[in-house]
MARMI-24393 format. One record per residue: residue number from 1; residue in three letters; x, y, z of N, C-alpha, C in turn. Coordinates in steps of 0.1 Angstrom, whole numbers, always signed. Each point is the difference from the previous one (the first is absolute). Last residue first. Layout:
BEGIN
<n = NUM&res = ALA&nX = X&nY = Y&nZ = Z&caX = X&caY = Y&caZ = Z&cX = X&cY = Y&cZ = Z>
...
END
This chain:
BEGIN
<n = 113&res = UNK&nX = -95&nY = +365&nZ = +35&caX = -5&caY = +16&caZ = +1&cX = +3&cY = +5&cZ = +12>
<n = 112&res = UNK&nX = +21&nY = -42&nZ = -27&caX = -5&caY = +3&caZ = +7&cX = -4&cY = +13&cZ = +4>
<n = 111&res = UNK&nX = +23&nY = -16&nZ = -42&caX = +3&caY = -2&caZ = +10&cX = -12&cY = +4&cZ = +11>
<n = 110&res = UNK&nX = -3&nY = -24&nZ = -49&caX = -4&caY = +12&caZ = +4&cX = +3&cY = +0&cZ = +12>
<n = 109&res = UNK&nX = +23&nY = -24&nZ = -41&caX = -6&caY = -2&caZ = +9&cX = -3&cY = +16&cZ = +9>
<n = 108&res = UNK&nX = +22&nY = -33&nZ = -48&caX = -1&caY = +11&caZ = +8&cX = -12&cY = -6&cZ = +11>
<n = 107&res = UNK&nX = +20&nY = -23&nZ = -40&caX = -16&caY = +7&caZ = -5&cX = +3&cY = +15&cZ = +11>
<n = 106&res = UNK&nX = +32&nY = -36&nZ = -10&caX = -11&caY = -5&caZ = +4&cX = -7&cY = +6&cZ = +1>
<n = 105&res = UNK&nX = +47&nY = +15&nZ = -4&caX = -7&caY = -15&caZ = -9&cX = -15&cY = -6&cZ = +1>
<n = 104&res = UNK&nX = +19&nY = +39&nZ = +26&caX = +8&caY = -2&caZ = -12&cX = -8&cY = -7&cZ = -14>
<n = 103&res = UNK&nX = -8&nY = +3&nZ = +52&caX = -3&caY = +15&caZ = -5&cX = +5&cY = +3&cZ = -15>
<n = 102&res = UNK&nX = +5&nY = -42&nZ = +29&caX = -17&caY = -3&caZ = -7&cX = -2&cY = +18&cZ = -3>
<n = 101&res = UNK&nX = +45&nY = -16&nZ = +14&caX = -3&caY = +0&caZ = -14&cX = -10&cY = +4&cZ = -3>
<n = 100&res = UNK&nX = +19&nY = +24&nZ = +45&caX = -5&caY = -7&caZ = -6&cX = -3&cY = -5&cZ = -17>
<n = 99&res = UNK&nX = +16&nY = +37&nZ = +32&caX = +12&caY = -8&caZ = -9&cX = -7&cY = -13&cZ = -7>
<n = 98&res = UNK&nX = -9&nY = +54&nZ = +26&caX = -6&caY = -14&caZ = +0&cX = +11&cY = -10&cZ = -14>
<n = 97&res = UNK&nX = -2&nY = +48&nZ = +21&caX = +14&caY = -9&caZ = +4&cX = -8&cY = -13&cZ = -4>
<n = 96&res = UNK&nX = -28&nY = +34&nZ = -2&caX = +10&caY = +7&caZ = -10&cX = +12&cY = -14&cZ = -2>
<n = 95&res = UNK&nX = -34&nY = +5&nZ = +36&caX = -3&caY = -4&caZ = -14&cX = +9&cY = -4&cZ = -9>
<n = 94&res = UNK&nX = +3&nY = +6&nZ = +53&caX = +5&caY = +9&caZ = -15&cX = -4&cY = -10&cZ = -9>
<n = 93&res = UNK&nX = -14&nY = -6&nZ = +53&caX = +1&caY = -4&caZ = -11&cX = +1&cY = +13&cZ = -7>
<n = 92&res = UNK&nX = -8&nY = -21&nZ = +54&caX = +9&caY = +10&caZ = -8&cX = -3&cY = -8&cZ = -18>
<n = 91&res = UNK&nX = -19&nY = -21&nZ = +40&caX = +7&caY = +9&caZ = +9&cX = +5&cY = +16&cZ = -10>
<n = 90&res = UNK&nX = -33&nY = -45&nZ = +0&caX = +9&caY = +8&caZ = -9&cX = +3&cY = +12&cZ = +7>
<n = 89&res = UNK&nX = -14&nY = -50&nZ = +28&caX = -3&caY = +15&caZ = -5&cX = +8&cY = +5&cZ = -12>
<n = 88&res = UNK&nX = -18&nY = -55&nZ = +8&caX = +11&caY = +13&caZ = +8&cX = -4&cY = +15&cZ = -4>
<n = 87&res = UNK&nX = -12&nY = -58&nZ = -1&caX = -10&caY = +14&caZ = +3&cX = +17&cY = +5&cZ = +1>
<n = 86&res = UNK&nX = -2&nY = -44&nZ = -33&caX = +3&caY = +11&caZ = +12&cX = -8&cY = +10&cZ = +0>
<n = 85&res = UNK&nX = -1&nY = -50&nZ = -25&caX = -3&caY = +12&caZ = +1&cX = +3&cY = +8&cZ = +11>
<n = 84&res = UNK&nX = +14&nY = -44&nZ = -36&caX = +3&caY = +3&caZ = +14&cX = -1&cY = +16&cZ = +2>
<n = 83&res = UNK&nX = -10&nY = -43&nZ = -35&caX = +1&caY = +10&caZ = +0&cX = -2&cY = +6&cZ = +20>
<n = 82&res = UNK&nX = +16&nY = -42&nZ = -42&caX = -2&caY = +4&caZ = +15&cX = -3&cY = +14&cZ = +10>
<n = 81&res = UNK&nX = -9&nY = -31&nZ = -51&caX = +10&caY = +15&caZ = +5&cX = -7&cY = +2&cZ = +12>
<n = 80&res = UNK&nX = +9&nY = -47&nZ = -30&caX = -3&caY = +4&caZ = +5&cX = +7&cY = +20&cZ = +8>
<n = 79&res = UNK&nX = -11&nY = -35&nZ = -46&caX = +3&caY = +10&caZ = +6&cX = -3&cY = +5&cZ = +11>
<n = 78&res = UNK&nX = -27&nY = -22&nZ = -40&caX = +11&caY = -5&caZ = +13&cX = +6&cY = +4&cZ = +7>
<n = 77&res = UNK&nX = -16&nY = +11&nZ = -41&caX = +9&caY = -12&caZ = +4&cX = +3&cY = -7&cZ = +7>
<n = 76&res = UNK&nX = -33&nY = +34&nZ = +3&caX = -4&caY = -7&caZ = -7&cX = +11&cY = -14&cZ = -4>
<n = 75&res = UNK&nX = +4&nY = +31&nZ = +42&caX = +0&caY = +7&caZ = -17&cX = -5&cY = -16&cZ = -1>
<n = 74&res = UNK&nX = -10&nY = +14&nZ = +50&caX = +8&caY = -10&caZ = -6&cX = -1&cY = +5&cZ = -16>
<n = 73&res = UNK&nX = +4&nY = +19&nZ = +50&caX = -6&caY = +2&caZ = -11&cX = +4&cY = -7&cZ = -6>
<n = 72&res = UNK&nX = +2&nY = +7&nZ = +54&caX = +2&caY = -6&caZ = -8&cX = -3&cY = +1&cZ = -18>
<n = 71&res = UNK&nX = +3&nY = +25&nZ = +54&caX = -8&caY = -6&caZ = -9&cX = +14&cY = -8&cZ = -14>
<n = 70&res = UNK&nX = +0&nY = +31&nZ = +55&caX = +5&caY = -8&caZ = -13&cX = -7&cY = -5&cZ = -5>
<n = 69&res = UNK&nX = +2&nY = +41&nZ = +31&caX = -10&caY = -8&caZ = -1&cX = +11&cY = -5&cZ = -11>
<n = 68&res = UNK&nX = +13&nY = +35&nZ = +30&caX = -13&caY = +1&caZ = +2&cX = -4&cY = -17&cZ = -2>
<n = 67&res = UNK&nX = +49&nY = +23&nZ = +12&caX = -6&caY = -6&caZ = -9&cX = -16&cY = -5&cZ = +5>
<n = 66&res = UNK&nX = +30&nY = +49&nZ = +8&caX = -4&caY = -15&caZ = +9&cX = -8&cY = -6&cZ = -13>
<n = 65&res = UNK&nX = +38&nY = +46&nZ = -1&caX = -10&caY = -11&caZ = -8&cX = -6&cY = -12&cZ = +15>
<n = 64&res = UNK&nX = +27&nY = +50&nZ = +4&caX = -2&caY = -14&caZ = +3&cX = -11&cY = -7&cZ = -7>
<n = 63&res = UNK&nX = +4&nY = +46&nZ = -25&caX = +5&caY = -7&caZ = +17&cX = +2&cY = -12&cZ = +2>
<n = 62&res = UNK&nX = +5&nY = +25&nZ = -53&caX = -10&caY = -6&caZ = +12&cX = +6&cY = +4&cZ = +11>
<n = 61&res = UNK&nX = +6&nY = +23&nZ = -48&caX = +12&caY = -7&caZ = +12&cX = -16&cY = -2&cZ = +9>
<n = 60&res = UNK&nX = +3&nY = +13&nZ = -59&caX = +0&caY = +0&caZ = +12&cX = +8&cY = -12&cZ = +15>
<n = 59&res = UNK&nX = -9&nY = +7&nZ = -54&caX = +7&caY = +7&caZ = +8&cX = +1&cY = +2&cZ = +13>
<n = 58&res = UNK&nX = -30&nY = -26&nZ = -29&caX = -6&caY = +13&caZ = +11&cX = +16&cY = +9&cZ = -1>
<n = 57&res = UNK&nX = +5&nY = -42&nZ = -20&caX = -11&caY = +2&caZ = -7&cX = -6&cY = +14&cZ = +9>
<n = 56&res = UNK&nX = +40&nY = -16&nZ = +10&caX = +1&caY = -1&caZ = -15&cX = -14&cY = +0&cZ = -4>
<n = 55&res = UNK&nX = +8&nY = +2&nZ = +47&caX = +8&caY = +8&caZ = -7&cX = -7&cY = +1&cZ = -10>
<n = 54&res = UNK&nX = -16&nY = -35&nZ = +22&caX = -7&caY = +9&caZ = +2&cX = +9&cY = +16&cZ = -7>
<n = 53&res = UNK&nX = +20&nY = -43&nZ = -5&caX = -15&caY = -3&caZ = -5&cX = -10&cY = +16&cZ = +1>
<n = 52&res = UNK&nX = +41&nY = -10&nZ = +27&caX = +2&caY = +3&caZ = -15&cX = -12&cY = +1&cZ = -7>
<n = 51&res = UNK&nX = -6&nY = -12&nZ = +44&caX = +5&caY = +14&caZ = +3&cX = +4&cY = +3&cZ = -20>
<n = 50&res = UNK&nX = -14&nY = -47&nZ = +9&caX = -13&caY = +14&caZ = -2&cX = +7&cY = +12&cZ = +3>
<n = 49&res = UNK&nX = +35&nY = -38&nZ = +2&caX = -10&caY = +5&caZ = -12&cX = -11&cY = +6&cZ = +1>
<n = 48&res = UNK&nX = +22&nY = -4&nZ = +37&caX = +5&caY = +7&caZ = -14&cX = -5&cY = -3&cZ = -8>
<n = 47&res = UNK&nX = -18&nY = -23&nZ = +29&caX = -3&caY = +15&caZ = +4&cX = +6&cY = +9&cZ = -6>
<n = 46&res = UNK&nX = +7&nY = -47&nZ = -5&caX = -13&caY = +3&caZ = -4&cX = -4&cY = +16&cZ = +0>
<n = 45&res = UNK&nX = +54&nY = -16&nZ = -1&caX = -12&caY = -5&caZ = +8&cX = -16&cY = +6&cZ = -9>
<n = 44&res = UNK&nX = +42&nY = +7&nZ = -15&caX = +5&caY = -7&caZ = +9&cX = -8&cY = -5&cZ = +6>
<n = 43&res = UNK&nX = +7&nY = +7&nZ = -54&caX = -10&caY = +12&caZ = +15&cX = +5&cY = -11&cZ = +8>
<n = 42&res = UNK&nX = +14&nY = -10&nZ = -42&caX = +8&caY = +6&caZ = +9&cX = -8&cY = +6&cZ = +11>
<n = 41&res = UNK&nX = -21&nY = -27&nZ = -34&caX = +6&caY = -9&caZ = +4&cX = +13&cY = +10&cZ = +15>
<n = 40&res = UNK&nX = -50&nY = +15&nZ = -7&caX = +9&caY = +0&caZ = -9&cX = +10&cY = -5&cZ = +4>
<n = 39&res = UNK&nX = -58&nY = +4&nZ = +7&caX = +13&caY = -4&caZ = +7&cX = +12&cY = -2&cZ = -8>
<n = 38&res = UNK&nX = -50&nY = +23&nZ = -21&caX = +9&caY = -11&caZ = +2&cX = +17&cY = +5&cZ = +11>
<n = 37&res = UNK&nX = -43&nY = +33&nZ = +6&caX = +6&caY = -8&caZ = -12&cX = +10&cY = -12&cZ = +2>
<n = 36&res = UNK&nX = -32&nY = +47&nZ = +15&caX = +12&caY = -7&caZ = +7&cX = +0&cY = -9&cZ = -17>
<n = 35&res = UNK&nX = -43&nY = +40&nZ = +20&caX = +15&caY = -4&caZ = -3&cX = +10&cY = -7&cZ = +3>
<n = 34&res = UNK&nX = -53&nY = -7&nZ = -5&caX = +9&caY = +7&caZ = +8&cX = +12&cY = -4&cZ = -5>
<n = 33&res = UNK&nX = -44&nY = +12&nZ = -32&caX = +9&caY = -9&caZ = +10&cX = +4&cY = +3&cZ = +8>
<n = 32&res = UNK&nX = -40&nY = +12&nZ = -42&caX = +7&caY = -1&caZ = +11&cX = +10&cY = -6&cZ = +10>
<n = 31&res = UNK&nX = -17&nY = +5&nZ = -54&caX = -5&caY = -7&caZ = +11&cX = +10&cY = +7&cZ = +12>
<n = 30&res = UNK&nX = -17&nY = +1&nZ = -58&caX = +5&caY = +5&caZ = +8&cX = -2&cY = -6&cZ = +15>
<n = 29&res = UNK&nX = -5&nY = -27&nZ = -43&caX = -3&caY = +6&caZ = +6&cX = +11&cY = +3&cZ = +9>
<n = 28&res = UNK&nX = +22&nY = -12&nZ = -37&caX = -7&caY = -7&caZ = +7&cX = -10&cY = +12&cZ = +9>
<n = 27&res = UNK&nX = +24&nY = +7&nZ = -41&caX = -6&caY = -15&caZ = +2&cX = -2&cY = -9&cZ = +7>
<n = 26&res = UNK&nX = +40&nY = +36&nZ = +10&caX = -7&caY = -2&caZ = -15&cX = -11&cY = -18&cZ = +0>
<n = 25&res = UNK&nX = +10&nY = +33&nZ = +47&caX = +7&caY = -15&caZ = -12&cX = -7&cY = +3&cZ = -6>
<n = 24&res = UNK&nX = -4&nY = +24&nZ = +48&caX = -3&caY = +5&caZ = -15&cX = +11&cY = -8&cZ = -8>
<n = 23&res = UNK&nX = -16&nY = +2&nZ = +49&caX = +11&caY = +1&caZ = -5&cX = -9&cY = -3&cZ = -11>
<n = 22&res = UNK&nX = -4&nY = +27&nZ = +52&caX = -9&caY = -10&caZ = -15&cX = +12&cY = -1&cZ = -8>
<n = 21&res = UNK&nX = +7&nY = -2&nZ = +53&caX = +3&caY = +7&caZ = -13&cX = -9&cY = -5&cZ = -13>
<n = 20&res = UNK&nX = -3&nY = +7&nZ = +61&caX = -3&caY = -9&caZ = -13&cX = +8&cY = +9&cZ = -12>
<n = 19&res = UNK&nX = -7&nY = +4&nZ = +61&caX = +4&caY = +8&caZ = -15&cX = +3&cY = -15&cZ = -10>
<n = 18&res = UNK&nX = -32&nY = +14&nZ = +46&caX = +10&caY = -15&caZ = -6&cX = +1&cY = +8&cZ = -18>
<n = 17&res = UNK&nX = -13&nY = +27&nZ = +52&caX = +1&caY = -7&caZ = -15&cX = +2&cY = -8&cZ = -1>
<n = 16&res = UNK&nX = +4&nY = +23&nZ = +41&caX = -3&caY = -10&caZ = -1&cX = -7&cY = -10&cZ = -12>
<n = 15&res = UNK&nX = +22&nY = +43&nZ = +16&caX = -15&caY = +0&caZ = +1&cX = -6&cY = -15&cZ = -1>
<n = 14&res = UNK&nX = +49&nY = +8&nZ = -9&caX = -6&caY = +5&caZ = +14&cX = -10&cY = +3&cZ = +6>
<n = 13&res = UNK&nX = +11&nY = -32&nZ = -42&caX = +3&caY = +10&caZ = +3&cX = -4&cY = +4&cZ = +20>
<n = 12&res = UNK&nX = +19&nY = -45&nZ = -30&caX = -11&caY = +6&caZ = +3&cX = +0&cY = +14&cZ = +2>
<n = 11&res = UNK&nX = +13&nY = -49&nZ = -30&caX = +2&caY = +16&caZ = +5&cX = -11&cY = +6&cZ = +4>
<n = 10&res = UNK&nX = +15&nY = -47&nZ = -19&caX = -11&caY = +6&caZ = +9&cX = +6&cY = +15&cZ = +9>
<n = 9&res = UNK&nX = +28&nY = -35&nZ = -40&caX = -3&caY = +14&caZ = +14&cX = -10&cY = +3&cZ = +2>
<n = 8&res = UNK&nX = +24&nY = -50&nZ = -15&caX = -11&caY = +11&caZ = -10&cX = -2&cY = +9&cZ = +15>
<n = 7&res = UNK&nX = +34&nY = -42&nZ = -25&caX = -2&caY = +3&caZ = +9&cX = -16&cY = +14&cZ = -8>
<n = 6&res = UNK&nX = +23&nY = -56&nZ = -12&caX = -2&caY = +13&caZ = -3&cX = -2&cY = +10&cZ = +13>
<n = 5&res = UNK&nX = +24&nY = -48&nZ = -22&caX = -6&caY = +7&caZ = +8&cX = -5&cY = +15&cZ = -1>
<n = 4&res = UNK&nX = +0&nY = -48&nZ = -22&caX = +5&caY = +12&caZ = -1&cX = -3&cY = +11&cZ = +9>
<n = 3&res = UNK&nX = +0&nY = -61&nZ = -14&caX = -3&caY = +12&caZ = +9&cX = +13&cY = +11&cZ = -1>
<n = 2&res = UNK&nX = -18&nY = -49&nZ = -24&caX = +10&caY = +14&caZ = -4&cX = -4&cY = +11&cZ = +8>
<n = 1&res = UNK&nX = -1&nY = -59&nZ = +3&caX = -8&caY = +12&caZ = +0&cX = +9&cY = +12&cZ = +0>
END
């Protein structure tokens, strides 16, 4: 079995939002998410990868992440993607500094208001 790990930011605000990004792909409906993404062979742990995750697509910097909830998603091959969600705050974000592909190759995405 092919398990992939993933991570995803439940961001919250100090009012106690839950900030989402719509993301916009050619040919597919428009849809909402939380920000994060596949676990990468050099992230050290889970929590770097969402500290990166949350950079490259917000620019931005969290707090202490706590891991909320794990699930499982299976692709049609097969495929398993382990997906592992965090509550933390957005402490700070520059647009500007976002490094993300899905702002290149993939259609783009609406950052949070």
């Amino acid at each position: 079995m092919n398990v992939k790990a993933r991570v995803r930011a439940l961001l919250l605000t100090d009012h106690g939002t839950l900030l989402l990004m719509q993301r916009v792909r050619p040919g597919v409906p428009v849809y909402w998410t939380a920000p994060g993404g596949g676990v990468e062979p050099e992230d050290a742990s889970l929590e770097a990868a969402l500290r990166r995750e949350v950079f490259e697509e917000l620019g931005g910097q969290i707090d202490a992440p706590r891991l909320a909830l794990t699930w499982d998603d299976v692709d049609v091959d097969g495929t398993v993607h382990r997906q592992h969600a965090f509550v933390c705050r957005l402490v700070g974000y520059d647009l500007n500094a976002r490094t993300g592909p899905e702002f290149s190759d993939r259609g783009g995405a609406v950052p949070p208001v």
